[in-house]
C-alpha positions in Angstrom: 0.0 0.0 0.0 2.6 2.6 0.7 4.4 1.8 -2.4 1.5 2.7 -4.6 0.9 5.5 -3.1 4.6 6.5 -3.5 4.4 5.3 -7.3 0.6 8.0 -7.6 2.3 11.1 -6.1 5.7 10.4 -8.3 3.4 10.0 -11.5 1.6 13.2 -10.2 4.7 15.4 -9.9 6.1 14.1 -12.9 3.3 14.6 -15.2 1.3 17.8 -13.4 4.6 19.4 -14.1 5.4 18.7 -17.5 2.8 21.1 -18.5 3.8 24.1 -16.8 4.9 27.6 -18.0 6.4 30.6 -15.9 5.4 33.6 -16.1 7.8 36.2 -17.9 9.1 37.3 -14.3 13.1 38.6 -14.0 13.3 39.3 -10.8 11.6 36.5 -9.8 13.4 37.6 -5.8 11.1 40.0 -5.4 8.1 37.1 -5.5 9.7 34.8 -2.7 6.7 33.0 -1.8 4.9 32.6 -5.3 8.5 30.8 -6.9 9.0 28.9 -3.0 6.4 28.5 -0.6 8.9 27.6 2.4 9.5 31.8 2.5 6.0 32.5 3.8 6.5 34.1 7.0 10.2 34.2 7.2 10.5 38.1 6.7 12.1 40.4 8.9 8.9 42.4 9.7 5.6 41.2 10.8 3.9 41.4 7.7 5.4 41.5 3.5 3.3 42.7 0.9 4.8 42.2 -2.8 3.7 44.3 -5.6 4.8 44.0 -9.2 4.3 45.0 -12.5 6.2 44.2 -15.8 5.1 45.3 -19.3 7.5 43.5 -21.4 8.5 44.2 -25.2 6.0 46.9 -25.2 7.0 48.3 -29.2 5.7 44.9 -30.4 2.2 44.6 -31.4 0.8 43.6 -28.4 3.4 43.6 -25.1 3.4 40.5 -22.5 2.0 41.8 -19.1 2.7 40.4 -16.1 0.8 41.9 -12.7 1.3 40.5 -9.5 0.3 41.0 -5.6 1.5 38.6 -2.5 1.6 39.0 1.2 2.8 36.4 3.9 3.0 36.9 7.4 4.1 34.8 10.2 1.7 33.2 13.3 2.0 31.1 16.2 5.1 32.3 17.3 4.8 31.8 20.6 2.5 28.8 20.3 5.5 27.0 18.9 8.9 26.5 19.9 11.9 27.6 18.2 9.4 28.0 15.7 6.6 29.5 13.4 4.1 28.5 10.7 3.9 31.2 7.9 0.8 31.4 5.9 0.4 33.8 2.3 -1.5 34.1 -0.2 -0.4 35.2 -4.1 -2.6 36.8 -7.0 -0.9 37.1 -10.3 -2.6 38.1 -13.6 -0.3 37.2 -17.2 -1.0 38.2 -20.5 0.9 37.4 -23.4 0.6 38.3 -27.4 -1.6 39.5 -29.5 -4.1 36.5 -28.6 -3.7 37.8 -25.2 -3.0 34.7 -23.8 -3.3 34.4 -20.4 -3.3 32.8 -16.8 -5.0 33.9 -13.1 -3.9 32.5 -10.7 -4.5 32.7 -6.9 -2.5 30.5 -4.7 -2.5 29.8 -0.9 0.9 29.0 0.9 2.1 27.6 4.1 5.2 26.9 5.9 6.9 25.9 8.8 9.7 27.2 10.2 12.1 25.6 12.8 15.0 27.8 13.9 18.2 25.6 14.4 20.1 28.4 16.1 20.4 32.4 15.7 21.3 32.6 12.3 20.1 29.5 11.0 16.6 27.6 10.1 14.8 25.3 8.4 11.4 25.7 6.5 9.1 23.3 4.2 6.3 24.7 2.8 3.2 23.9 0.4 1.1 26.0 -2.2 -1.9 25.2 -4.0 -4.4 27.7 -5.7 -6.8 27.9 -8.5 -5.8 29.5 -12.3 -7.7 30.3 -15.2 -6.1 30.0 -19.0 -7.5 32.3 -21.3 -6.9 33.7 -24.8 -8.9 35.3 -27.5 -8.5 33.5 -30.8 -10.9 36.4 -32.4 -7.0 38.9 -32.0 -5.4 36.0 -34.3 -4.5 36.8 -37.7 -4.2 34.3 -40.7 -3.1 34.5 -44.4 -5.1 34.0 -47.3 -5.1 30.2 -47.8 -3.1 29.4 -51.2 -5.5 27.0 -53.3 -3.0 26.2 -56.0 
């Protein structure tokens, strides 16, 4: 029994991820819990709030747009020894081409956080959500068709 369900969450991973795609992010640090959910909590302050905003090859026909807004926050810190769960949550909003594909996506994250000294700790974390794919094959554009 444990081996199958070993073999269902390898199969999962391997073929859930094969048909991902980033989003056209470069400085994906500024997004620490949307690219690794184990960061949720782990800032300095008691609360971080991510804003970003990329409009990417804009002198093409139709630039790629990339909006995004996260926040994460740490609780149960005294509850928890040597220790913290962090919780956030991630909207981000992609648009790309002149078919204006796209993807919404809002995802949950949650961490764990166990300090091994001063300087040093260890966090796992998780993230699900929900997105939506769009485009808008009305924007496309096709030659005449060549009949010979």
């Amino acid at each position: 029994m444990k081996n199958t369900f070993v073999n269902i969450l390898i199969c999962q991973f391997v073929f859930n991820s094969s048909f991902a795609q980033d989003i056209h992010s470069s400085q994906y640090y500024n997004y620490p819990v949307f690219y690794n959910p184990a960061a949720a909590g782990t800032s300095e302050g008691s609360v971080r709030v991510n804003t970003g905003y990329k409009d990417q090859w804009s002198r093409f026909t139709t630039p790629y747009r990339t909006m995004l807004l996260s926040t994460d926050l740490p609780i149960l810190k005294e509850t928890i020894s040597k220790g913290f769960v962090g919780t956030g949550v991630t909207l981000m909003r992609d648009q790309a081409g002149d078919a204006r594909f796209g993807i919404t996506q809002l995802n949950l994250s949650l961490s764990t956080v166990k300090m091994i000294n001063e300087k040093h700790t260890v966090a796992v974390g998780l993230q699900g959500g929900v997105a939506q794919r769009s485009m808008d094959p009305e924007r496309l554009q096709w030659g005449s068709q060549f009949d010979g």
